[in-house]
N, C-alpha and C positions, 0 to 999 in steps of 0.2 A: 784678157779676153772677157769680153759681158757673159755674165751666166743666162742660158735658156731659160726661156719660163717652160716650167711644167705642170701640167694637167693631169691629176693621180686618178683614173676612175677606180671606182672599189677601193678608196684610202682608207677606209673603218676596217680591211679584213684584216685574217692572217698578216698577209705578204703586204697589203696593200698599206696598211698604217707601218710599216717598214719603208717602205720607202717612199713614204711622206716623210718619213723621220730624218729619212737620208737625205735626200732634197734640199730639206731644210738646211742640215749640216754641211752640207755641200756647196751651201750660199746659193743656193737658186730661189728667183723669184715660185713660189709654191702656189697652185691652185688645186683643190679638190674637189669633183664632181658632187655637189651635195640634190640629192635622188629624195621627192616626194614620196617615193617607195616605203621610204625607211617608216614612214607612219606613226608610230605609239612606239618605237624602236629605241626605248632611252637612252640605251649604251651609247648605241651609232651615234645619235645627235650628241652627246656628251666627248666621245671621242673626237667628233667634227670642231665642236667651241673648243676644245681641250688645245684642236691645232690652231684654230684662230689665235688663240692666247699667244702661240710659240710663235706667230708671224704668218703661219699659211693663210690663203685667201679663199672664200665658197666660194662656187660659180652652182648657181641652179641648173638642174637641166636632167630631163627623164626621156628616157628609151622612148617612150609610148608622144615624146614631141620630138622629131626629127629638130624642127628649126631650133629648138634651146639645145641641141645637141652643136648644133654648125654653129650655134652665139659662142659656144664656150669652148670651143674647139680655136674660134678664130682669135680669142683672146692672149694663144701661148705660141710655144714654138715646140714643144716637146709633146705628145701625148701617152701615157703609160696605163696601160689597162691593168687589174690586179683582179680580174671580178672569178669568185671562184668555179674552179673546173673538176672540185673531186665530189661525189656523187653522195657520200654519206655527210657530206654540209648542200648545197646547191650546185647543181651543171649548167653554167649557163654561159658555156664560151660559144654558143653560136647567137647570143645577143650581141656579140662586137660586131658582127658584120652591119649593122645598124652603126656603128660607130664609127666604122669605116665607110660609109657613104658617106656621113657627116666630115669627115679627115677631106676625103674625095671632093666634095662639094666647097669644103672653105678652102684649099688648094694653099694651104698656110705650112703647113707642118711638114716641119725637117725630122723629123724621127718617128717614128711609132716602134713604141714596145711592147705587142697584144700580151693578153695573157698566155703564156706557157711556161715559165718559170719551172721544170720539171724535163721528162726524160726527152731529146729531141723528137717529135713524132714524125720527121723525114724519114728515119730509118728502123719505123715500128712499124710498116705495111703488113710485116707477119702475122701481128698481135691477135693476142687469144679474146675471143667473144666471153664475155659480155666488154671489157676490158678496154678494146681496141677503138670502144666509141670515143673517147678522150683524145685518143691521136688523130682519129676523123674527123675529127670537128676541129680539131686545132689548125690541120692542115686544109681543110675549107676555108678559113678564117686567113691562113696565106696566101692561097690562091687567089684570095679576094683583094690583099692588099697588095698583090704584086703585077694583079689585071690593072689595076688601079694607079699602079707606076708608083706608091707612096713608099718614101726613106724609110726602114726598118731595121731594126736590130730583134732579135731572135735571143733570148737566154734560154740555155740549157742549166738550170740549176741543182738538177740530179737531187737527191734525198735531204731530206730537212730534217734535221736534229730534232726535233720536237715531236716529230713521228716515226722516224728513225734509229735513234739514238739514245734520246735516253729510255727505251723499251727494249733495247736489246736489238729490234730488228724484230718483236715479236706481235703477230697481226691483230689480235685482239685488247691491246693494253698499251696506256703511255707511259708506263713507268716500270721500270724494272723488275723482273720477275725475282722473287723471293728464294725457290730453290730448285725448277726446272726450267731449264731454258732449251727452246728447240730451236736446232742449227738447220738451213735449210741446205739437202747435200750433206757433204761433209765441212761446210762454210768456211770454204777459202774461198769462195770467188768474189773478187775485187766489187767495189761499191765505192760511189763517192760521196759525202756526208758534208756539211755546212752548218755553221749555223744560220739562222735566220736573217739576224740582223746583216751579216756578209755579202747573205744573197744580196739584198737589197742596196748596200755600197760599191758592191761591183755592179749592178743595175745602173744606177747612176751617174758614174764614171764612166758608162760607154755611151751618153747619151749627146756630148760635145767629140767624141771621139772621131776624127775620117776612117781610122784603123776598122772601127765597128760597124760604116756603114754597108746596110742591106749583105750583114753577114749572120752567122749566128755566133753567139759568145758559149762557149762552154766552160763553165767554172771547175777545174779538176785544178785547186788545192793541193800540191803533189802528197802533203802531210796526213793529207785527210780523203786520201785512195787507200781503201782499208775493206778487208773482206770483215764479214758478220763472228768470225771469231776472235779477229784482232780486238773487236769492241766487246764480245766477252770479255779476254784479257784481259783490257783495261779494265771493266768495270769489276773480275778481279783483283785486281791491286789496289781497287782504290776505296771496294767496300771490304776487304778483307774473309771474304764469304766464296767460297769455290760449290758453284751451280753443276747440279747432276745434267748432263746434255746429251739432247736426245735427236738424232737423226731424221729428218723428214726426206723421202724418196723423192722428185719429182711426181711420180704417177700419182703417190698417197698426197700428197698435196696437190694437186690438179684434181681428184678425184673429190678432196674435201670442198670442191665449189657446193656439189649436190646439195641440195637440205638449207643453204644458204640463200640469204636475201643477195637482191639485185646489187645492193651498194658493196655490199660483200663480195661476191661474185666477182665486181670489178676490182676491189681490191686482189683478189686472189692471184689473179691474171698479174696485174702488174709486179706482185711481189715474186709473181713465177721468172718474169721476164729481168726483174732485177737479181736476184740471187742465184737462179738457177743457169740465166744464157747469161748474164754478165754484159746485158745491153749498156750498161753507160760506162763500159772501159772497156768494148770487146773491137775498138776501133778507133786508127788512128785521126786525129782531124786534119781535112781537109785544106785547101785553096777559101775554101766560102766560110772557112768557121775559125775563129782566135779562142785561144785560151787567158782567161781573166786572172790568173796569177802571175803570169808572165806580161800579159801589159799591163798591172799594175801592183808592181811589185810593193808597193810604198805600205800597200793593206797588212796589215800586220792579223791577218785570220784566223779563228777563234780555231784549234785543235781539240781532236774530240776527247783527250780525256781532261781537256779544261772544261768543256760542256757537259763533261758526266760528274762532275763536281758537286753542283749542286742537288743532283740525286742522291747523293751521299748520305 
């Protein structure tokens, strides 16, 4: 079967240089959005030539020009957005809907993968303020592309090791706490954890899939369904150091938004909704949603005390 060409916008971030990487490895012809934005930005453009070296292709093209949006749109077969949606880096998942015209208008493209790559925000209507802006705008940004009749695939890829994981699950720090570690509850409730590079190969693999189309894909790893104690444990045994652990209420954590900045604020929200209600395991999937271990078993996935190794 020919590999789809794909179109990575946001390929310089987090997620989005992951799955250009994938891509690549994947055998697909690779395009990434290279954005006038980026300006005096050396990293970006270095990480851009970095992929040209490896085979990916630029395609120019800025928000602020619809038409170089619809030129480089009309170039592939796949389009994958990766542009960030968390508030202490940039918010800018209601810039897709601009991308989505452009999908709209060149009338080419068999998939779209917007950006959501995190908790499904179908079934966060409840979600606590400041917080709940990230699921409103994601689900704007669906509405948009489903008025619009366009192929989609949806990832739910739940907690990212890198801000998850190796910190314990603790809100202010990427790196493992020294000798207290706060549990939030009594931290059994289930959570599901990835690494990075994962997220970004099961992204990939659903993008030639019929299985995936205009469904959502939820990555629950059965190995790496694990409450925020379990991943103390681990990183018990594996730094040889047993952490004093300290109980956070619900309320006294809801209440520590006070005094806090906006990015904060959202943060708090959402670590309420992950550890506290157990939103990304507190429901079974659906008719409209697969799960990414089971269609593709072949992934051999990073488990988390292989990822807390390196903290070591």
């Amino acid at each position: 079967m020919v590999k789809s060409k794909v179109l990575v916008v946001g390929g310089t971030g987090y997620i989005g240089r992951r799955l250009v990487r994938a891509s690549l490895d994947q055998g697909h012809p690779t395009y990434i959005l290279q954005r006038p934005e980026i300006g005096l930005d050396i990293d970006k453009l270095q990480t851009l030539l970095s992929f040209k070296r490896s085979g990916a292709h630029l395609i120019e093209g800025s928000f602020s020009d619809p038409r170089t949006l619809v030129d480089a749109v009309r170039q592939v077969d796949v389009v994958i957005c990766a542009m960030s949606g968390v508030h202490f880096r940039s918010h800018n998942i209601l810039m897709q809907l601009k991308l989505v015209e452009a999908i709209k208008e060149a009338g080419n493209v068999k998939r779209f993968l917007p950006s959501e790559f995190g908790t499904d925000p179908s079934r966060m209507g409840h979600g606590i303020e400041p917080g709940r802006v990230s699921f409103d705008d994601k689900m704007e940004v669906r509405k948009a592309i489903e008025e619009a009749k366009i192929p989609f695939t949806y990832i739910s890829a739940n907690c990212y090791g890198g801000y998850f994981v190796g910190n314990l699950s603790q809100l202010s720090s990427l790196t493992p706490p020294k000798d207290t570690v706060y549990l939030y509850g009594d931290g059994n409730v289930k959570a599901v954890f990835l690494d990075e590079d994962d997220i970004a190969t099961y992204a990939i693999k659903t993008i030639d899939d019929p299985r995936t189309l205009n469904k959502t894909v939820y990555l629950r790893p059965p190995e790496n369904i694990l409450s925020q104690g379990q991943l103390v444990e681990m990183w018990e045994k594996l730094s040889g150091r047993t952490l004093e652990k300290r109980s956070i209420s619900a309320e006294d954590f809801l209440a520590s938004m006070k005094g806090r900045g906006y990015a904060e604020q959202v943060g708090v929200g959402h670590f309420y909704h992950i550890f506290y209600e157990g939103c990304l395991t507190n429901f079974e999937i659906g008719e409209d949603g697969e799960e990414a271990s089971q269609l593709y078993p072949e992934v051999q996935y990073t488990r988390m005390d292989e990822y807390l190794k390196i903290y070591a």
